[in-house]
Every structure is written in structure tokens, then in C-alpha cells.
N, C-alpha and C positions, 0 to 999 in steps of 0.2 A: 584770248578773247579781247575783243574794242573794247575801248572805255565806251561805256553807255550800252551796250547786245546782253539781251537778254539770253541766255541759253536753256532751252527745255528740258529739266532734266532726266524726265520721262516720257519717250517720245512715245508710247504706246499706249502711257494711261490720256493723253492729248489728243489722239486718234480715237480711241474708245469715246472721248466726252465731246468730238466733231458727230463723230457718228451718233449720236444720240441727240444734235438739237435738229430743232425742227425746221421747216424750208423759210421762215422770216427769222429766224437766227442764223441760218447758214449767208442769206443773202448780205445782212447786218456785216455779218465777220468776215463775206466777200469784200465791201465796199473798205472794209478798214486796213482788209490787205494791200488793194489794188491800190491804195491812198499812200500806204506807207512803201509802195515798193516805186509808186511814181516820184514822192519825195527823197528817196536815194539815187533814181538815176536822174532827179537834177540838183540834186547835191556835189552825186558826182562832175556832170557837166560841167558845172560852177567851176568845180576844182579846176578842169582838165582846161577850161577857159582863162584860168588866169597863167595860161603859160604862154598866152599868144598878146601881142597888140596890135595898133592898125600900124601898116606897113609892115610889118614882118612877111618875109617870104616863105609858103608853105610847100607843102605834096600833101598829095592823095591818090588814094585811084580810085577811078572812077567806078561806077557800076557796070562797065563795058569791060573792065580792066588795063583803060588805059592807064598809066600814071600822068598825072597833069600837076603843074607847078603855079604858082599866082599867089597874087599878095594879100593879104587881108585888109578888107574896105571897114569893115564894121564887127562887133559882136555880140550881134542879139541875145534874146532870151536865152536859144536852147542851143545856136547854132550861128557859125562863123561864116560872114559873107565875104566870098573870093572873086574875084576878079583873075582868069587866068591867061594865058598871055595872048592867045589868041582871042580875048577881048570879051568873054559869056563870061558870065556873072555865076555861082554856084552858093548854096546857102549850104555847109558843109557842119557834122557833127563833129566836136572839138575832138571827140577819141579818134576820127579818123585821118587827122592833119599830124604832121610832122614837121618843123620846125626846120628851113633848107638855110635861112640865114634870117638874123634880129634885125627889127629895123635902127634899134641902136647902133649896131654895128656896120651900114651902110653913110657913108661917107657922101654928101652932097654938096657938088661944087659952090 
């Protein structure tokens, strides 16, 4: 188990005590879910963002299933802005990028 995860240890007497609140406590312990599962997946992101910089060269594929290559312009909030080589802009989710060469590692006359 992570440091910090709660784990339930009764997952049936949990269910039993969902099933018995009523529709403005169900809605309550909706919004605390939806809260806490939106601040892991930009925890996550975070994470998965500090693998990239600007100038690093990426891939991805597209939602066409092209694979397309381009550099990283910027790293917003949630999401990695590409530049690909035929010149369109792409605002990309960090878990979909892969890492083709560092801009460290490019050499400029």
C-alpha cells in the first residue's frame, strides 16, 4: 500500500452504510469523490510533466493513429504544447508523449 492510501477494510460493511444515506449525502460524497479522483489525475500529470522540457523532441499518435514527432513549445497546466514538423501546433496530454531525443542533448552550432 502508498504511503498516505487509506485502505477499506470492510468493503461490504462500506456498501451497506452507501446504501443507507440518503440522495444529499449521496450527492455530498459524490462531489468528494469526483474532487479527489480529479486531484490524482493532475498529480499524476504533474509528475509525468516534469519528464519533458521546452525543446525536447517528442511522439505521439495522433487520434487518427498517425504517429507524429515535434518539439515541445511550452508546458501548461494539464498539457504539453507541440509544435510538429509539419508546422500545426498540438496541445498533447504528458502520458501520451514519449521522449525521441532531450533538448539537452542536441548540439547547436
Amino acid at each position: 500500500m502508498k504511503p498516505g492510501s487509506v485502505k477499506i477494510i470492510d468493503r461490504v460493511s462500506a456498501v451497506e452504510a452507501i446504501k443507507r444515506l440518503n440522495e444529499e449525502d449521496l450527492r455530498f460524497l459524490n462531489r468528494l469523490i469526483v474532487e479527489r479522483l480529479k486531484l490524482i489525475s493532475q498529480a499524476r500529470a504533474t509528475t509525468l510533466m516534469t519528464s519533458f522540457t521546452k525543446g525536447d523532441r517528442v511522439g505521439f499518435q495522433a487520434s487518427d493513429g498517425r504517429m507524429l514527432e515535434g518539439i515541445v513549445l511550452r508546458l501548461n497546466k494539464k498539457t504539453v504544447s507541440v509544435i510538429t514538423d509539419d508546422g500545426h501546433q498540438w496541445n498533447v496530454s504528458p502520458g501520451l508523449l514519449h521522449l525521441v531525443r532531450s533538448a539537452r542533448d542536441i548540439r547547436w552550432p
